[in-house]
C-alpha positions in Angstrom: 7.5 -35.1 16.3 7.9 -32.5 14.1 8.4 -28.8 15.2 6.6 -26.2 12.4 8.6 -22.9 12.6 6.5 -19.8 11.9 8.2 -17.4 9.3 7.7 -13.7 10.3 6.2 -11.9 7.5 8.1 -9.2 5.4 6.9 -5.7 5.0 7.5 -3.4 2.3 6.7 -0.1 1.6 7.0 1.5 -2.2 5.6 4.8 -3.8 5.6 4.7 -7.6 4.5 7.1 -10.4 1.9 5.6 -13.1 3.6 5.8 -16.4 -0.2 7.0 -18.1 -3.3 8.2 -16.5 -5.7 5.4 -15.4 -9.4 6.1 -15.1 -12.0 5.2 -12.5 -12.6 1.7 -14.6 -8.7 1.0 -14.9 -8.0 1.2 -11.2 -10.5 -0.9 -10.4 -9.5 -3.3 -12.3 -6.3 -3.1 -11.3 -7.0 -3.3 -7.6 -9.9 -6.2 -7.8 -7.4 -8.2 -10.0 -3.9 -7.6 -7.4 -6.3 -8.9 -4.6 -7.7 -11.8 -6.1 -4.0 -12.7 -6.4 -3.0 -11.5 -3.1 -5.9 -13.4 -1.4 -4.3 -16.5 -3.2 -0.4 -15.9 -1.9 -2.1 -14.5 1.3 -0.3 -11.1 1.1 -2.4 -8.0 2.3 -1.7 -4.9 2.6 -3.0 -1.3 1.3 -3.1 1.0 -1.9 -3.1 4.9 -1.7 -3.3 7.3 -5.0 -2.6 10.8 -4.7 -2.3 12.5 -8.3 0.1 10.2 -10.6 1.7 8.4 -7.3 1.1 5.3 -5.3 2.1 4.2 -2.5 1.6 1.1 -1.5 2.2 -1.4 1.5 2.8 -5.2 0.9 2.8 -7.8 3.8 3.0 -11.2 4.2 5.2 -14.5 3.0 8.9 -13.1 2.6 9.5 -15.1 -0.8 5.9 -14.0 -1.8 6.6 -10.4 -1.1 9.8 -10.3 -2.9 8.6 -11.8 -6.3 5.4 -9.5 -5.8 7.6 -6.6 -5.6 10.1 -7.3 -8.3 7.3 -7.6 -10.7 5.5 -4.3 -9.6 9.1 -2.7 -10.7 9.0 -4.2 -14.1 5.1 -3.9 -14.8 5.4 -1.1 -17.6 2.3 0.8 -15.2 4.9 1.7 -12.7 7.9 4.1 -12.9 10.1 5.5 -10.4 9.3 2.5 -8.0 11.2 3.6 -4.8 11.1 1.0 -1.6 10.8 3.5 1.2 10.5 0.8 3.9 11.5 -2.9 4.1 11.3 -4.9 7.0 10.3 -8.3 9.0 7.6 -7.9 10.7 6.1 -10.5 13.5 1.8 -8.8 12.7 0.6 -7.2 10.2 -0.8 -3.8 9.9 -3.1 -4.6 7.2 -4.0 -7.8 8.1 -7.7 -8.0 7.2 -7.1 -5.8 4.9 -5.9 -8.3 0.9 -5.8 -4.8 -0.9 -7.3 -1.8 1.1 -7.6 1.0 -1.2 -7.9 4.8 -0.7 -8.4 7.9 -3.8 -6.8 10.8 -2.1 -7.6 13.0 -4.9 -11.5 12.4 -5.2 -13.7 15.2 -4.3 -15.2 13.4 -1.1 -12.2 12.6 0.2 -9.9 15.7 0.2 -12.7 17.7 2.0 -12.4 15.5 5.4 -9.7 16.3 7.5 -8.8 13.0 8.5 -7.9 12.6 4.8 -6.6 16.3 4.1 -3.8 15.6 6.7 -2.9 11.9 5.3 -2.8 13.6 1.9 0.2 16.6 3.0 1.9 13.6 5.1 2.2 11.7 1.2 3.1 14.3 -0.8 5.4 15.2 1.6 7.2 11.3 1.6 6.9 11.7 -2.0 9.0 14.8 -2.3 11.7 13.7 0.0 15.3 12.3 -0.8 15.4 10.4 2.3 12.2 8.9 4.5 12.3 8.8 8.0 10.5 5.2 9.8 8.1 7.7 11.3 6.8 9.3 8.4 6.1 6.1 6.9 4.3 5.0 9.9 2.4 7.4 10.1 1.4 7.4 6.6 0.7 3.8 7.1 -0.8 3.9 10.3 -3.3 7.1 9.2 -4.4 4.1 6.3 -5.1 1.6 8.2 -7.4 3.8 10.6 -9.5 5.6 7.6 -10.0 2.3 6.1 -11.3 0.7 9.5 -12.8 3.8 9.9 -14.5 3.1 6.2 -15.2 -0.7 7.4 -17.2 0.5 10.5 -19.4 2.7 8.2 -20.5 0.1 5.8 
């Protein structure tokens, strides 16, 4: 008999700066292509833009995670790509979820509070030298409840 062992998954956690201003067209492109791939490697995970940042969560296979992640910090879209959270995780946050993705800076959004308050909890990772694990999870966990909260109203 043969036993199948169960890798946990790795989580990481990055915020980057676009190196040019993407349009409406650009980003969707950009997130309908990364989860076409991601559906493939079976990573999920979560996209937020706020202004020129991202920051983005990435879960799933540790090898798949890894290569994901050292090509978002040579894709010449990306600059200053900081990990502000790595770690193996045994269930995923984001787990129906290939590339969840949230505008912080359009109009809609920025005038509900649920969003206003996720918004001042990113700029404020952004600006930081050091992140605390509960900033980031509660930046990630605010995600993952607007978008279900999105999911529900569809």
């Amino acid at each position: 008999m043969q036993l199948i062992t169960v890798q946990p998954d790795l989580m990481i956690i990055y915020v980057s700066r676009a190196a040019f201003e993407m349009g409406a067209d650009e980003l969707k492109s950009l997130t309908d292509g990364s989860a076409r791939r991601n559906k493939e490697k079976n990573i999920t995970g979560g996209l937020i833009k706020v202004g020129n940042y991202f920051i983005q969560v990435l879960e799933g296979p540790e090898t798949l995670v890894k290569e994901l992640m050292n090509k978002i910090t040579t894709d010449p879209r990306h600059c200053e790509v900081r990990v502000l959270y790595k770690e193996t995780v045994q269930s995923r946050i984001f787990a129906e979820w290939i590339t969840g993705y949230l505008n912080l800076d359009e109009q809609y959004v920025v005038s509900l509070k649920d969003y206003r308050q996720l918004r001042e909890l990113v700029h404020k990772v952004m600006s930081m030298e050091t992140v605390g694990k509960d900033s980031i999870m509660g930046i990630i966990k605010g995600f993952s409840l607007l978008l279900q909260k999105h999911k529900a109203a569809a």
